[in-house]
C-alpha positions in Angstrom: 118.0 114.4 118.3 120.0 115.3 114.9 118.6 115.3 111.7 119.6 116.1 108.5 116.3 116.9 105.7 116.2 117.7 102.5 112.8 119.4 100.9 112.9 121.4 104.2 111.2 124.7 102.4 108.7 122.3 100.8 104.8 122.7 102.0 105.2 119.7 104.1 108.9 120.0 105.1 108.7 123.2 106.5 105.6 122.0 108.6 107.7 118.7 109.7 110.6 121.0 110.8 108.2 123.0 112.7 107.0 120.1 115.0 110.6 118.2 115.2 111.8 121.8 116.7 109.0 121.4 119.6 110.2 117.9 119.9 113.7 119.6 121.4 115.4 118.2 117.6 118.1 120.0 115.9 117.3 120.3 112.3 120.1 120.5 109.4 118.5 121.8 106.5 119.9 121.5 102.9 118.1 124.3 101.0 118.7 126.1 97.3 120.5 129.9 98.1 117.5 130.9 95.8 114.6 129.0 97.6 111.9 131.7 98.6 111.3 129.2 101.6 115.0 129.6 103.5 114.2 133.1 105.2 111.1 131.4 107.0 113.7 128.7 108.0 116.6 130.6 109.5 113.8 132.6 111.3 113.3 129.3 113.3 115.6 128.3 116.5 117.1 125.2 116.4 117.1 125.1 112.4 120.9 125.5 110.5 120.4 126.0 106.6 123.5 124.5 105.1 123.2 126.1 101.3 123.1 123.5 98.3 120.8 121.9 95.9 120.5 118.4 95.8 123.0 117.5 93.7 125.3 118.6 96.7 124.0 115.9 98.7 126.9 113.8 98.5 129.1 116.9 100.5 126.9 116.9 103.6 129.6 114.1 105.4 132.1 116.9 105.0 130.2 120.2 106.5 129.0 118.2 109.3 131.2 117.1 112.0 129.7 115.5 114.2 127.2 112.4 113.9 123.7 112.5 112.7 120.7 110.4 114.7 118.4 110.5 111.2 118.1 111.7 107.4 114.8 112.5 106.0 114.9 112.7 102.5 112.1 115.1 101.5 113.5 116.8 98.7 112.0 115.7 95.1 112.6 117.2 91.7 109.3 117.5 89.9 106.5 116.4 91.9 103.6 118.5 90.2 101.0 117.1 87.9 102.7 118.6 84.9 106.4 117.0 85.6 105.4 113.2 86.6 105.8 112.1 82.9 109.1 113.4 82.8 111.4 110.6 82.7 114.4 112.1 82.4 113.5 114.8 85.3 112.2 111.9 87.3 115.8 109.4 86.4 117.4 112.7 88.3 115.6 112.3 92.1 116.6 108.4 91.7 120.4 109.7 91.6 119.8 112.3 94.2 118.2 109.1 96.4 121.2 107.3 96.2 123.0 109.9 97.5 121.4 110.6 100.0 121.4 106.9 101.5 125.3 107.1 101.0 125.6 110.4 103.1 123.4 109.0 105.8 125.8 106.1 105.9 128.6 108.5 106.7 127.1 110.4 108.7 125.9 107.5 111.0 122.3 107.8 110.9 120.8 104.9 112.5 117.2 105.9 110.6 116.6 107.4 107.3 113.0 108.1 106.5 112.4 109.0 102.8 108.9 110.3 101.5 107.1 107.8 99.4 103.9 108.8 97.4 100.2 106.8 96.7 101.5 107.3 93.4 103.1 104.5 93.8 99.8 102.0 94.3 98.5 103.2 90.8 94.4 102.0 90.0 92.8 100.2 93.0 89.5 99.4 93.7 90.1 98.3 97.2 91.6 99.3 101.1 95.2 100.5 100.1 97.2 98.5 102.5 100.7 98.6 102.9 100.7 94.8 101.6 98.9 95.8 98.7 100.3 95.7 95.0 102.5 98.5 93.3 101.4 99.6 89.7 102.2 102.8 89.3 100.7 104.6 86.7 103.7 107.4 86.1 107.8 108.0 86.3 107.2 109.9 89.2 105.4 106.8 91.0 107.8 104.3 89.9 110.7 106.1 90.9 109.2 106.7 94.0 108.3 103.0 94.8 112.1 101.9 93.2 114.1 104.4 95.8 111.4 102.7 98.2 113.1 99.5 97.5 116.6 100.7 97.2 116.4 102.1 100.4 115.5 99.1 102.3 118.0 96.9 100.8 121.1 99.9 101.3 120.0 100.3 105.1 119.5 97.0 105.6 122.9 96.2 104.5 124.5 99.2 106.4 122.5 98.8 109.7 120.0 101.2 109.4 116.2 101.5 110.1 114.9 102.3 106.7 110.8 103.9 107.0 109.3 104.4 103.9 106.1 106.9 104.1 103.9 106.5 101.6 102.1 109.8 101.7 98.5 110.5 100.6 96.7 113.8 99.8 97.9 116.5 102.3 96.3 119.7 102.4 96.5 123.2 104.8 98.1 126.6 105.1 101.0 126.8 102.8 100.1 124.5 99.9 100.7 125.5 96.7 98.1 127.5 95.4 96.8 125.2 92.1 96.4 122.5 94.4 92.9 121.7 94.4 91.5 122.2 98.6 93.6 126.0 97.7 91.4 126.3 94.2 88.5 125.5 95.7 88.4 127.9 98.5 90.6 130.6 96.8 87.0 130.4 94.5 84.3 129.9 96.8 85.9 133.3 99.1 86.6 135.7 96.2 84.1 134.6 93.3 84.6 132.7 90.0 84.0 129.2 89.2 86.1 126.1 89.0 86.3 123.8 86.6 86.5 120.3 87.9 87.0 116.6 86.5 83.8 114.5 87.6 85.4 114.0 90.5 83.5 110.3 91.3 86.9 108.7 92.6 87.3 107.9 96.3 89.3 110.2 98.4 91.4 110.7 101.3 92.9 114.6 102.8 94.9 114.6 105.6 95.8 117.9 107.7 99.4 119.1 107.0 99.3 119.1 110.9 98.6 115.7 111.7 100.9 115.0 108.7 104.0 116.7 110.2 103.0 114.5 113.3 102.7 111.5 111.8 106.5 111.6 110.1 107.7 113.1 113.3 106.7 109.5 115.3 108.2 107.8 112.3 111.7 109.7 112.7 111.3 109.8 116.2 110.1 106.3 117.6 112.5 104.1 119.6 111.2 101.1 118.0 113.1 99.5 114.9 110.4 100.3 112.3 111.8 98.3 109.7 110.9 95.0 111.9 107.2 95.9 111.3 107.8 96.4 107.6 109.7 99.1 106.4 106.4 101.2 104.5 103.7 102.9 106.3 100.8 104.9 104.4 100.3 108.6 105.7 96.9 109.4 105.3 93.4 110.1 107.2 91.5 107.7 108.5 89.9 105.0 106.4 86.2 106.3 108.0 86.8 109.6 105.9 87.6 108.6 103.1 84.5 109.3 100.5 84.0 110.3 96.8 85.9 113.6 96.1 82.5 115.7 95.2 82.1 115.8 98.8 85.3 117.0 100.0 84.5 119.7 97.3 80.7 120.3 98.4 81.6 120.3 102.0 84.5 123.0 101.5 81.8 125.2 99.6 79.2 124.8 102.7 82.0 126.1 104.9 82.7 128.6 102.8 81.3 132.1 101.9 79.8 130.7 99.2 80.6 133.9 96.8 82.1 131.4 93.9 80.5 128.5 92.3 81.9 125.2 90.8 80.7 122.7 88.2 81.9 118.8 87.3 83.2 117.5 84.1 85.1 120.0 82.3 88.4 119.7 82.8 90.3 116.4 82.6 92.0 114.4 85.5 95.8 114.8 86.4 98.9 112.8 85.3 97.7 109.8 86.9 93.9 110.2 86.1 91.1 109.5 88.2 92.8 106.9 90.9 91.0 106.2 94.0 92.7 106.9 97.3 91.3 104.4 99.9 94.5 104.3 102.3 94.4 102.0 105.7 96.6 103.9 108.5 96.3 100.8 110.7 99.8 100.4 110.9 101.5 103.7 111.6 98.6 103.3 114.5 99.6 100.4 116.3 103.4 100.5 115.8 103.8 104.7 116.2 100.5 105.3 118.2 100.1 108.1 116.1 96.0 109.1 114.7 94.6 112.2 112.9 93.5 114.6 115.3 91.7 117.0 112.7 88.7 116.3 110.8 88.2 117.2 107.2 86.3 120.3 108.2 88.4 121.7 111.0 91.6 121.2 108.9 89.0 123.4 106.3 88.2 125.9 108.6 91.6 126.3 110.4 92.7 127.3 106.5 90.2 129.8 105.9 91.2 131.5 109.2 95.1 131.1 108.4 94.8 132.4 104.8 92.0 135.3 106.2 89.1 134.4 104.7 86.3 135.3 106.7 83.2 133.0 106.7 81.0 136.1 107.0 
């Protein structure tokens, strides 16, 4: 299988190249000449870096001769807390989407999967199913959820099978460091304290393992996906999601405990305290695809990659 990504270098793109390579896949990776990430990329068989930015989607038809099975669109400008207020920055991956769905046309793709966000559900109270209402709360959620509809109508118009993953809090080796599973046991390993929100909100972390396994079925799955609906939430299991303070107090129990934490001073992120309640029932039954890692062995697999000790 063929495939073309963008975002490759990213903390989950890298991870998704990783397993599509022990799926026998040939991946073509568009990826900045500066990006820190392309070394760890050309290091990997079965991986050709074709240097360019994403506004050099649109040139991909022309430095690839020969057709492409899928296009995952990865690649995002601005997807930290700081950024998804930006309009204008956000108005930009909207352009770069577009292109991409046109280069996928020409390159005769027959799938293109583009990563969605949770952002895009805003405030709920309730199970996040696929069905359930959009109100996102930011530009970088509404952008997200209006490629998301694009893209369906494009691919269905062109003959493609358009998957739209809606991706939910991933965490593991790799993440950026101000993320807060990396904060949190950065602190409770080498001292400090960490200031956190109240942290009452429901949540949801899934392994960046299982995640790279979950959009690899979606890519790689002979059925026409966009029958079935074209989004599917990428997330744990609905039986672990619970209030963020004990994601927090069970990373601190795994850890060496040599930091300490405390709630309510430091305010929420760009979309403020959302719950994430995600139901993965349909990625299940149409992919077969499940979590295999629990909470704490996705924790302590990341205290052993980053060398941590427990002792």
């Amino acid at each position: 299988m063929r495939i073309v990504m963008t975002g490759a270098t990213s903390f989950i793109g890298l991870a998704l190249t990783k397993e599509l390579i022990k799926r026998g896949a040939e991946v073509f990776a568009l990826v900045r000449p500066s990006s820190q990430g392309a070394a760890s990329l050309r290091a990997l068989a079965g991986v050709k870096v074709l240097e360019g930015s994403l506004e050099d989607i649109q040139d991909l038809p022309e430095r690839l001769s020969e057709p492409v099975d899928a296009f995952a669109h990865l690649g995002w400008a601005g997807s930290g807390s700081s950024n998804r207020t930006k309009t204008e920055l956000q108005q930009s991956n909207l352009l770069y989407s577009k292109k991409a769905l046109l280069a996928a046309k020409q390159l005769g793709c027959r799938r293109f999967l583009f990563a969605g966000s949770q952002a895009e559900y805003g405030r709920h109270t309730e199970l996040m199913t696929e069905e359930s209402e959009c109100r996102p709360l930011t530009e970088y959620g509404r952008i997200k959820l209006e490629v998301g509809r694009l893209g369906e109508k494009f691919c269905r118009e062109n003959g493609m099978d358009f998957v739209h993953a809606r991706i939910f809090s991933v965490y593991g080796r790799g993440d950026h460091p101000w993320t807060l599973v990396e904060s949190c046991l950065r602190t409770f390993t080498e001292g400090g304290c960490l200031d956190l929100s109240e942290c009452q909100q429901f949540w949801n972390f899934l392994y960046i393992d299982d995640a790279a396994k979950a959009l690899t079925a979606l890519l790689c799955c002979d059925k026409m996906l966009a029958e079935y609906g074209c989004c599917y939430n990428v997330a744990a299991d609905q039986k672990t999601t619970q209030p963020l303070r004990r994601f927090i107090e069970t990373m601190y129990e795994i850890s060496p405990k040599r930091g300490s934490f405390r709630y309510g001073t430091r305010s929420s992120n760009a979309e403020g305290p959302v719950n994430l309640m995600p139901d993965i029932s349909k990625i299940s039954r149409v992919t077969g695809w499940v979590p295999e890692h629990s909470f704490e062995e996705g924790v302590r697999l990341e205290l052993e990659a980053a060398g941590w000790n427990e002792a």
